[in-house]
C-alpha positions as CSV (number, residue, x, y, z in Angstrom):
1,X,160.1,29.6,123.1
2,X,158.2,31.2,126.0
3,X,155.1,30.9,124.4
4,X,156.0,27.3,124.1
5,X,156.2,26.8,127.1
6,X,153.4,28.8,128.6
7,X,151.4,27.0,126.4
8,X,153.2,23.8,127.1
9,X,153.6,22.2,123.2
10,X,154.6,19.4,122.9
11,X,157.8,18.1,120.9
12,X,157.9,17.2,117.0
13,X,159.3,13.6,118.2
14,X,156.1,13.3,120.2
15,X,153.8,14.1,117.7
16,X,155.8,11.4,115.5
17,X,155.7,9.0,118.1
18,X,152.1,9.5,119.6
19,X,150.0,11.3,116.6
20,X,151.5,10.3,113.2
21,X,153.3,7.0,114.7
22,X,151.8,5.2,111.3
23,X,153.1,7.5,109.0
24,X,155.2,5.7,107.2
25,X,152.9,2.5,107.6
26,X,150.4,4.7,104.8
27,X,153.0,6.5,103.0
28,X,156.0,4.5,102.8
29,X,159.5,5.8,101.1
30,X,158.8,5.3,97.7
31,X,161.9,3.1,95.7
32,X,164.3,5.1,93.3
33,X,162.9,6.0,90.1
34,X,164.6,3.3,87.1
35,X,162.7,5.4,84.7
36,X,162.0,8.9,84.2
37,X,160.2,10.9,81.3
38,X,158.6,10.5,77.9
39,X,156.9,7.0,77.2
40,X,157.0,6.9,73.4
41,X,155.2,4.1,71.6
42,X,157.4,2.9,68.6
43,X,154.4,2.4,65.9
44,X,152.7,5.4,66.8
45,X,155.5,7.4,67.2
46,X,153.1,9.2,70.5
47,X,153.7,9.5,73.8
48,X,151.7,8.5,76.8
49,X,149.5,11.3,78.0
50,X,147.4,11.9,81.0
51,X,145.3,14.3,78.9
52,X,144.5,16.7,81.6
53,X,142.6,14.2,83.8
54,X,141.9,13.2,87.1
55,X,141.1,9.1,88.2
56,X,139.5,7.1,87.2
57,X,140.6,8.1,84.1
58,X,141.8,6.5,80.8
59,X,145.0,7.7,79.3
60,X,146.2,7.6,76.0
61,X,148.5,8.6,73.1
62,X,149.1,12.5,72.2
63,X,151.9,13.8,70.1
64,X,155.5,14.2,72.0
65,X,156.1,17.8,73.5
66,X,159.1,17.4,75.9
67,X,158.2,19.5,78.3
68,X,156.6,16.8,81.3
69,X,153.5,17.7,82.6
70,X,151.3,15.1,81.7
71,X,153.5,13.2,79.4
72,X,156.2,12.9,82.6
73,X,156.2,9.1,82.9
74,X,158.0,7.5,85.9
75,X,159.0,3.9,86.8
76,X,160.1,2.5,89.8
77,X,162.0,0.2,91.2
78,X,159.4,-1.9,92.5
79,X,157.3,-2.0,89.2
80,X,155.0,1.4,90.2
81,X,154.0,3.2,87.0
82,X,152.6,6.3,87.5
83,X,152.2,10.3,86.5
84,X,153.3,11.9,89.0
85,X,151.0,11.4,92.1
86,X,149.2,8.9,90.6
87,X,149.6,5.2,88.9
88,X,148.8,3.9,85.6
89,X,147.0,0.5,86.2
90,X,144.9,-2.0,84.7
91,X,141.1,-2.5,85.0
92,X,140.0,-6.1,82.7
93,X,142.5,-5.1,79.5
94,X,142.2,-1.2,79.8
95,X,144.8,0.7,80.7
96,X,144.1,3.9,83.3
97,X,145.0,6.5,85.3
98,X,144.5,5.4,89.1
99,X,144.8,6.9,92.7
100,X,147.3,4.6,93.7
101,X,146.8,2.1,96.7
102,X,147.4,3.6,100.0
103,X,150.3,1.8,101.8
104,X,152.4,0.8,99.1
105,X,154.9,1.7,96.4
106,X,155.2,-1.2,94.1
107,X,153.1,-2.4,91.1
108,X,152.8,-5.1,88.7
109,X,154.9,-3.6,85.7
110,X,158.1,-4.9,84.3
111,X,160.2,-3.0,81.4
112,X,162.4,-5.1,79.1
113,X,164.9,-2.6,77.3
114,X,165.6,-5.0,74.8
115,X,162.5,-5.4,73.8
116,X,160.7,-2.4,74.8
117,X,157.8,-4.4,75.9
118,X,156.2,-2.7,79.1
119,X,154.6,-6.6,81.2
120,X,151.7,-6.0,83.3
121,X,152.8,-9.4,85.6
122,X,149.8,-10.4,87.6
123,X,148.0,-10.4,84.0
124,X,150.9,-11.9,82.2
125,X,150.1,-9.5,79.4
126,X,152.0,-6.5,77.8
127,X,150.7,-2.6,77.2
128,X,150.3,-1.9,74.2
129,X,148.4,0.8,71.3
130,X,145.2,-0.7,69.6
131,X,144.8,1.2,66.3
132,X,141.3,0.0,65.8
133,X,140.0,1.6,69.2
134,X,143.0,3.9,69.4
135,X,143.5,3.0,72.5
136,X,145.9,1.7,75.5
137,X,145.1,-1.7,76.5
138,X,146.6,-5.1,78.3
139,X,147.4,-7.6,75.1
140,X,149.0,-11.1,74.7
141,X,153.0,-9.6,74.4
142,X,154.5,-9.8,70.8
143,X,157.9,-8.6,70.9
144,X,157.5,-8.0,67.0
145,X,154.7,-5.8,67.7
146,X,156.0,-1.8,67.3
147,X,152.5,-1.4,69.1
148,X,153.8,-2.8,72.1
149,X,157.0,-1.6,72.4
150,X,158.0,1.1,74.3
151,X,161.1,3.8,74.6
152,X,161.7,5.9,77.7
153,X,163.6,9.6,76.6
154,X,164.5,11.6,79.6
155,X,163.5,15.2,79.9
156,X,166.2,17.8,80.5
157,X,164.6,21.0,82.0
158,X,164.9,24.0,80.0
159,X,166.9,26.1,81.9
160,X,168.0,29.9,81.5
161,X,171.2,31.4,83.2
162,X,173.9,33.8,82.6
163,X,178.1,33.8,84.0
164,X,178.7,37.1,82.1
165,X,176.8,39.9,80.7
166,X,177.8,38.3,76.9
167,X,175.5,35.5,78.0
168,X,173.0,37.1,79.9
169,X,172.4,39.3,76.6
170,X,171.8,36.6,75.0
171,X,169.3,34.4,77.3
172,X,167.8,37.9,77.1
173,X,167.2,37.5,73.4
174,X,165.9,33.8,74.0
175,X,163.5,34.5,76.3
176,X,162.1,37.3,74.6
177,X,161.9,35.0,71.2
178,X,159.9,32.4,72.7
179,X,156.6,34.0,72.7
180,X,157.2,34.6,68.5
181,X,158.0,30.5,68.5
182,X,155.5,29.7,70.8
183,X,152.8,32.2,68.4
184,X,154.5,30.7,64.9
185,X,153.7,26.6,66.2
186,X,150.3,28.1,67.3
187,X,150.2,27.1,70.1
188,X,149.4,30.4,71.1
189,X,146.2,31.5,69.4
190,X,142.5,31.1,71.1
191,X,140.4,32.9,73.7
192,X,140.8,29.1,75.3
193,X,144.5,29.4,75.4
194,X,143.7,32.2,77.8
195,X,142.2,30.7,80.5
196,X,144.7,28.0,80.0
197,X,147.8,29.7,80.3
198,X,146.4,31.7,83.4
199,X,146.3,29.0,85.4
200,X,149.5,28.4,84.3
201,X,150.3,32.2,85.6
202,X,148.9,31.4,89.4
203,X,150.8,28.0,89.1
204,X,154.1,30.1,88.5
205,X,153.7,30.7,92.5
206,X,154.0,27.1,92.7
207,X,156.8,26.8,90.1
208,X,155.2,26.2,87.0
209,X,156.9,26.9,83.7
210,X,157.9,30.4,82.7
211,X,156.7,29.7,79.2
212,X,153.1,29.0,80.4
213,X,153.3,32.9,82.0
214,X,154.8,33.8,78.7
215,X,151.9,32.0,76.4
216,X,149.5,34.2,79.2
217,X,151.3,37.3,78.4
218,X,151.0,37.1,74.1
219,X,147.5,35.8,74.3
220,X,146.7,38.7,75.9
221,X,147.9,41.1,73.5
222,X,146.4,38.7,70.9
223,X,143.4,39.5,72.4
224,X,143.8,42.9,72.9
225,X,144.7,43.7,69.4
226,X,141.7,41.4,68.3
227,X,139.0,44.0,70.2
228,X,140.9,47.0,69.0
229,X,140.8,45.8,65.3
230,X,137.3,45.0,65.7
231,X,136.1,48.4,67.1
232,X,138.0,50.7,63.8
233,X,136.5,47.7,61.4
C-alpha cells in the first residue's frame, strides 16, 4: 500500500472506467451454453472434430473418443457454434473453423431436437456429412437425411477421488491400469505419440488431462525398451 501510494496508482475502477471502458463493447458476456459436448452425425456414426487446427480451417468427421478436446462442441443461446474459443461457420456451402467476430456472441445456427437437423438461418440450409467428398457442408435440409442429422451427448469428466482408504486403493488400481488400456487400444505406440503426449505433459501445468502425462510416461518406456532391445540384438 505505501508503494501505492508513493507511486500514486491508480484504482481498478479507474482503469475500467478510463482504459478498458469498451471492454465489454469487444467482448461481451457470452449467452448460456444450450448445448454442450459430442456432435455425433447419425449416418456416419462420427463426431465433429477440429482435427488439431487453427482458422481458417475446415473441420470434419473423426471417430467419437469422449474425452473433449477437439470434439467438445458448444451451442449457445444465441445460435454461436463454436470449439471452444472459436466458431464453426460457413464460407459459400463449406463448413469451417473460424476466429469468431469480435463484438458479438450470437451466430446463425438453430438445433431442432426432433429432428436433429443443425439450420445455418441466414443460408436457410442445414449441416450436413457429404459421403462423396467426405466432407461437412451447408445442404438443402432433408429431415430424412441421417446425413444431416445431428445428436449432442454430453461429456462427464473422468474424475478420480477417494472417502476412505477402501476406495483410494482402488482409484489406485485404476490409475495405474490405464496406461495397460491406453497401450492395448494403441493408442500408445509411436515415436510420434511422444512428442504428442509431451505437450500434453507441459499442458498438465495448465490442467490438461492426467492421461495425456500418463500416455508420456509409457511411451517413454516403450521407447526405452525399444533402444535397449536393439543394442543386445
Amino acid at each position: 500500500l505505501a508503494l501505492k501510494e508513493r507511486m500514486q496508482c491508480k484504482s481498478f475502477q479507474w482503469y475500467m472506467d478510463n482504459v478498458a471502458y469498451d471492454v465489454l463493447d469487444k467482448y461481451p458476456m457470452l449467452p448460456a451454453n444450450v448445448k454442450w459436448g459430442e456432435l455425433q452425425n447419425v449416418g456416419k456414426e462420427k463426431c465433429v472434430d477440429a482435427l488439431g487446427r487453427q482458422p481458417p480451417a475446415v473441420i470434419g468427421l473423426q471417430q467419437c473418443h469422449g474425452q473433449g478436446h477437439n470434439q467438445l462442441i458448444r451451442l449457445n443461446g444465441a445460435g454461436q457454434l463454436g470449439v471452444g474459443e472459436r466458431c464453426i461457420e460457413a464460407y459459400n456451402s463449406e463448413i469451417k473453423l473460424a476466429f469468431c467476430r469480435l463484438g458479438t456472441v450470437d451466430g446463425p445456427w438453430q438445433y431442432d431436437e426432433q429432428s436433429g437437423t443443425l439450420l445455418h438461418r441466414t443460408h436457410k440450409k442445414c449441416m450436413g456429412y457429404q459421403p462423396q467428398t467426405r466432407q461437412l457442408a451447408l445442404m438443402p435440409c432433408d429431415i430424412n437425411n441421417a446425413y444431416q442429422s445431428w445428436k449432442f451427448k454430453e461429456i462427464q469428466p473422468h474424475c478420480f477421488f477417494a472417502e476412505n482408504e477402501e476406495e483410494e486403493g482402488l482409484v489406485i488400481v485404476r490409475l495405474l491400469s490405464l496406461p495397460y488400456e491406453r497401450f492395448v487400444r494403441n493408442i500408445v505406440k509411436t515415436e510420434m505419440d511422444l512428442f504428442i503426449a509431451f505437450g500434453g505433459l507441459i499442458g498438465l501445468f495448465y490442467g490438461w488431462s492426467l492421461l495425456t502425462t500418463i500416455d508420456f510416461l509409457i511411451t517413454v518406456c516403450h521407447l526405452v525398451i525399444r533402444f535397449i532391445s536393439s543394442i543386445f540384438n
